[in-house]
C-alpha angles and dihedrals in degrees: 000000000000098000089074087072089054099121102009125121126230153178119251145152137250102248093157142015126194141166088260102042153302132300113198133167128225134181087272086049138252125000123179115210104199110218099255083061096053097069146006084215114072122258116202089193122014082184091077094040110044113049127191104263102031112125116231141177112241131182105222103219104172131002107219100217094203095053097041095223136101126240116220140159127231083214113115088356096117096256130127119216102172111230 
């Protein structure tokens, strides 16, 4: 059941960047980090800070069951995206 996972923080990789946000994988599958939730700082292009491949921590906050993936936010998770 996905909904255990609700709050917790985890460890993923980049698999996709994109204008609007982030898409990373985990071992419970995909979660998207829209750009508001990456950083409290502002980033002008999320495209130049954030590279497929790069490991980051990511607090999973609602899993969408018709997309199959988790939301989450990089806020607070313990990860550092320069801005």
């Amino acid at each position: 059941m996905n909904s255990e996972w609700i709050d917790r923080v985890v460890d993923a990789e980049v698999e996709r960047v994109e204008m609007y946000g982030i898409y990373l994988r985990f071992s419970q599958g995909e979660v998207i980090v829209l750009i508001p939730d990456v950083s409290y700082e502002r980033i002008a292009d999320l495209t130049k800070k954030v590279y497929v491949g790069d490991r980051v921590r990511v607090k999973l906050t609602e899993y969408v069951e018709d997309r199959h993936l988790f939301k989450g936010t990089m806020k607070d998770a313990g990860s550092d995206v320069p801005a």
